[in-house]
Structure formats: structure tokens, C-alpha cells
C-alpha positions as a printed Julia matrix, in Angstrom:
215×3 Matrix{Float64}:
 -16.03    0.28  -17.82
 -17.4     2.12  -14.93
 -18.55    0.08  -12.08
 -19.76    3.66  -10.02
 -23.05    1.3    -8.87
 -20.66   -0.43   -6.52
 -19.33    2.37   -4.96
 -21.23    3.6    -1.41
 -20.81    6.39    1.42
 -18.8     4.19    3.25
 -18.41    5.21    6.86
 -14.76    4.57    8.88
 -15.81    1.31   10.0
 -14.4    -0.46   12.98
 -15.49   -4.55   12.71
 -13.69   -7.54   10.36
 -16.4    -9.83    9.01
 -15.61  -13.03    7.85
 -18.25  -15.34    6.76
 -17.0   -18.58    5.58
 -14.22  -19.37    8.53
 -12.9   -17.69   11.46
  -9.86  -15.67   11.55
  -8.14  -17.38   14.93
  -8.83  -15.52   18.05
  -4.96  -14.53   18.16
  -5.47  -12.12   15.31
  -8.04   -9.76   17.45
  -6.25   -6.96   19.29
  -6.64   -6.83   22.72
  -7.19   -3.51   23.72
  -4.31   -3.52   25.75
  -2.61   -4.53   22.7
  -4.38   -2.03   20.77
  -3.28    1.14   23.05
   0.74    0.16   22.54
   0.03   -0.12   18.86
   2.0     2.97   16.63
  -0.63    5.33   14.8
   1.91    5.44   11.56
  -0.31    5.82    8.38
  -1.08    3.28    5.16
  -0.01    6.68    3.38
   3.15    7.66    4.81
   4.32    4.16    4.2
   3.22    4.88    0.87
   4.92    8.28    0.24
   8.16    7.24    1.98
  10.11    6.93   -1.0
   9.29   10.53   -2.1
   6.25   10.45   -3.92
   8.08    9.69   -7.79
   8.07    7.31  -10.14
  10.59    5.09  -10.58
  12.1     1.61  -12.32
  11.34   -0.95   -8.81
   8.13   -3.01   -9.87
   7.81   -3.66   -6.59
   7.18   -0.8    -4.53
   4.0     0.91   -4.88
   4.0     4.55   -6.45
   0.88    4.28   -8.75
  -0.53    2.88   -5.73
   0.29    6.07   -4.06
  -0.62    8.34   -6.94
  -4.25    6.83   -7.42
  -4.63    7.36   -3.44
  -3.25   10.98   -4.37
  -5.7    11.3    -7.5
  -8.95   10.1    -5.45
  -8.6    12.43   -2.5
  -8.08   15.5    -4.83
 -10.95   14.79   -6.53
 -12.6    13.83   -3.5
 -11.48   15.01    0.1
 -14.03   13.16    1.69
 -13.55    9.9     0.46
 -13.79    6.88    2.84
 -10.12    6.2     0.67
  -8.8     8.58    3.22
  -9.08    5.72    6.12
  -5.54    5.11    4.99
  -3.97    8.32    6.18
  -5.57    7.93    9.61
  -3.19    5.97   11.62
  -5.65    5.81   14.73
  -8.53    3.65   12.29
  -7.38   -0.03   12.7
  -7.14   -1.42    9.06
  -5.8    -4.01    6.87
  -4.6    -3.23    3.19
  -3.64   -5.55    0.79
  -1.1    -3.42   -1.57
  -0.82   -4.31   -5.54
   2.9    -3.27   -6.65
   3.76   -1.25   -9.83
   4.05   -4.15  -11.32
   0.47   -5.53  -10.22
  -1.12   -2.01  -12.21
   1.33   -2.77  -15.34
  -0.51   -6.39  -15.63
  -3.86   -4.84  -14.83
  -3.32   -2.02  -17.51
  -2.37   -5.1   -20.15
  -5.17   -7.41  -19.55
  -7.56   -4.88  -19.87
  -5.48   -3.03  -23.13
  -3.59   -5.39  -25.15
  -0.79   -3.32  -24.67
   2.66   -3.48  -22.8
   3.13   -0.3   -20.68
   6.83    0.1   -19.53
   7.07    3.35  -17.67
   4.99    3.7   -14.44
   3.83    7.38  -15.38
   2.24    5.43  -18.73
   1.09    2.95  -16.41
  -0.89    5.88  -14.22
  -1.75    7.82  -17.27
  -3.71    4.8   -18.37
  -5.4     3.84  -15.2
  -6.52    7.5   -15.15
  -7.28    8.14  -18.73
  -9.48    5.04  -18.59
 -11.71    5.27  -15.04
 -12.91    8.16  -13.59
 -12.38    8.87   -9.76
 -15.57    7.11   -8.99
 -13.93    3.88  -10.29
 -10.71    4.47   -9.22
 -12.25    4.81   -5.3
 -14.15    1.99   -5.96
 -11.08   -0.49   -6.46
  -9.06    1.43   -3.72
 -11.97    0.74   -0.94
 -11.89   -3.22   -2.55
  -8.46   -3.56   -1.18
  -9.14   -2.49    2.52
 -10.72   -4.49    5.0
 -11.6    -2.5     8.12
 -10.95   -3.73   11.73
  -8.36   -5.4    13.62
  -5.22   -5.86   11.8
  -4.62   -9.87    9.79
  -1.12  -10.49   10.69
   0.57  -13.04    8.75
  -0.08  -15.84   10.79
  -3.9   -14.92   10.85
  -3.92  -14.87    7.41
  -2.01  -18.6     7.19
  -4.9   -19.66    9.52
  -7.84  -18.54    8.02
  -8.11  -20.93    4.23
 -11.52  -20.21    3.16
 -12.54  -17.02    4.86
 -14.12  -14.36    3.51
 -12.91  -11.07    4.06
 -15.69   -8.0     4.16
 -13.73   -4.9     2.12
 -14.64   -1.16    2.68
 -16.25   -1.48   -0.65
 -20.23   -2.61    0.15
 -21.23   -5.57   -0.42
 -17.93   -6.94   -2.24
 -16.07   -9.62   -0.33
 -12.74  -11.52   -0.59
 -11.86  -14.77   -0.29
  -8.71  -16.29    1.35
  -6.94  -19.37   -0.45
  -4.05  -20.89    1.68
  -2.08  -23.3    -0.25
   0.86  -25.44    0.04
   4.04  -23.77    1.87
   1.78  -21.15    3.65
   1.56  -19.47   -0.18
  -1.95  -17.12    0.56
  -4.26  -16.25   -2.43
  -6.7   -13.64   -2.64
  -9.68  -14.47   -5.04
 -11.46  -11.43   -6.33
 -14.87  -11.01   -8.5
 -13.43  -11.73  -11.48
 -13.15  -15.43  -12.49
 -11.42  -15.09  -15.45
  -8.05  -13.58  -14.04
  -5.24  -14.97  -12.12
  -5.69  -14.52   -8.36
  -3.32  -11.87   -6.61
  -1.04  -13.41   -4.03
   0.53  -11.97   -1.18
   4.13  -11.88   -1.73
   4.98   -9.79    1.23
   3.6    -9.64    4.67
   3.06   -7.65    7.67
   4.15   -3.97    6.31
   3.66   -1.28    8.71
   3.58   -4.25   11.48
   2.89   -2.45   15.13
   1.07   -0.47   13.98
  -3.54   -0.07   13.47
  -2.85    0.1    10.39
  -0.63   -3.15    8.63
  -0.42   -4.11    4.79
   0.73   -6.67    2.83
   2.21   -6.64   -1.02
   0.2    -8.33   -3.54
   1.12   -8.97   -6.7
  -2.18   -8.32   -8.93
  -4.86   -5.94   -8.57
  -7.97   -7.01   -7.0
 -11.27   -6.7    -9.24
 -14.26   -6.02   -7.29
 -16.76   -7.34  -10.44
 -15.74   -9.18  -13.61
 -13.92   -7.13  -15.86
């Protein structure tokens, strides 16, 4: 499956767009606000375990080795927005275990180790692709804290991937959804918030990959 039509020359854009509801004015920076904030990168939250594989589903290291993967292959990708602390961003971050379930909807198959789990993502889309789905989980602009994202049921969030949007579901207990492209799977949800939080760049853990088209 290559989906290399969706992917653009996507510049280091500095606006949020949301189309179907407004984010509350609380989650725009101030710029006072925005000069205290840290500069600490997406990436070296990323690598802070030491760049290996391991058995925690829940941390993010084939994350970090697809981010690794694209920028080889491509230094000037737009992907590299996450290693620039001073480019105000929000990322929504699918786990180890979020690949594993992408790797067996798509396959059939279970995949147990997290260097299978890579190999497959890799073996299967080329960097093109890989970019692609990267750039689908960043939305540039000022930072969605938490309580933003609590606030804002129904929005639509504009990714760095053109013209491929995502929608917020808030549902009971403050539980937020992310629906995706794809119908057919289950929606990711963000089971951790505000990583990286005073800093431009924040993050939250999601629990399924986002699909920018239906796969």
C-alpha cells in the first residue's frame, strides 16, 4: 500500500486550524508565555531511553526508529520539525504497542519482538509512506494541553500532512479519541497527556496508530 500521493513539501508551519469547534482561548500561548517555554525536542524525549529496543509496550522506540529511518533517507524531511525544540508543535505518540496492533491488522500475524515489529513496518512501506504517517501525527502551532484537548469535542485538528485532518472525540470521564481516515479501525485514544509539558513542543501517548486514508 503506498499512499506517496498524500505526502507534500510541507513547510515548518506555525498556525493550529481547527474547523469544526474552537480549541478554548486558554490553549493559545501568549507570547509572553511562549518566551519562558523550554526548547527540549519531540526527539530527545524520544531517544531518552537510549535509542534500543526493549519489552515496555508502552514507551515508544519504533516510534523513534521510524523518525530515525525517515531522516536518513531523507534529511530534509518536514519529519524533522520534531527535533527542533524552537517550532511550537503538538504530537500525538502511538506506543510499541500501538505499531504491534497496526502491524497485525494489516498482516494477520502476531509480532512479539519490537525489532520484528520495525522490520515489518519497514519491509512493508517505503520512506515515502513511512513520512507520510509520521507528518499525520503532528499538528503544527501552539501546543493542546490536556485541558484544551478535554475542551475541544468535535474539533478538527489540521496535521502536517496536507490536506488530512483529525477529529477530536471527548467522551465520558474526559476519555479523548482521535478519529483517523480509516473507518473501519478502532480509534486511537490518548492514554497519556501533556509529555514534554513546558515546553513548544508537548506530546501525548496514544494507543493506536493514526491512518491518514483507509487502509
Amino acid at each position: 500500500m503506498k499512499i506517496r500521493s498524500l505526502v507534500a513539501a510541507v513547510a515548518a508551519a506555525t498556525s493550529l486550524s481547527l474547523t469544526a469547534a474552537a480549541v478554548p482561548a486558554a490553549a493559545t500561548d501568549s507570547r509572553a508565555a511562549d518566551a519562558r517555554a523550554g526548547q527540549r525536542s519531540l526527539v530527545q524525549v524520544l531517544s531518552a531511553d537510549g535509542n534500543r529496543f526493549d519489552r515496555n509496550p508502552t514507551d515508544f522506540d519504533v516510534l523513534e526508529r521510524a523518525v530515525r529511518a525517515v531522516l536518513a533517507a531523507k534529511p530534509d524531511s518536514p519529519v524533522g520539525l520534531l527535533a527542533d525544540g524552537s517550532v511550537r508543535l503538538t504530537a500525538f505518540l502511538p506506543t510499541d504497542r500501538a505499531f504491534r496492533r497496526l502491524v497485525e491488522d494489516l498482516t494477520g500475524r502476531h509480532v512479539a519482538r519490537e525489532a520484528d515489529v520495525f522490520a515489518a513496518v519497514a519491509r512493508t512501506y517505503d520512506a515515502d509512506t513511512i513520512e507520510a504517517v509520521l507528518l499525520y501525527h503532528v499538528v503544527p502551532g501552539a501546543p493542546i494541553s490536556r485541558s484544551a484537548a478535554r475542551s475541544s469535542d468535535g474539533a478538527r485538528l489540521t496535521t502536517a500532512l496536507e490536506g488530512a485532518g483529525v477529529r477530536v472525540d471527548v467522551r465520558r470521564k474526559g476519555q479523548v479519541f482521535l478519529l483517523d481516515r480509516d473507518p473501519d479501525d478502532l480509534n486511537a485514544r490518548i492514554s497519556k497527556f501533556n509529555i514534554n509539558q513546558g515546553n513548544r513542543q508537548i506530546a501525548h501517548r496514544i494507543d493506536r496508530v493514526l491512518r491518514p486514508l483507509d487502509l
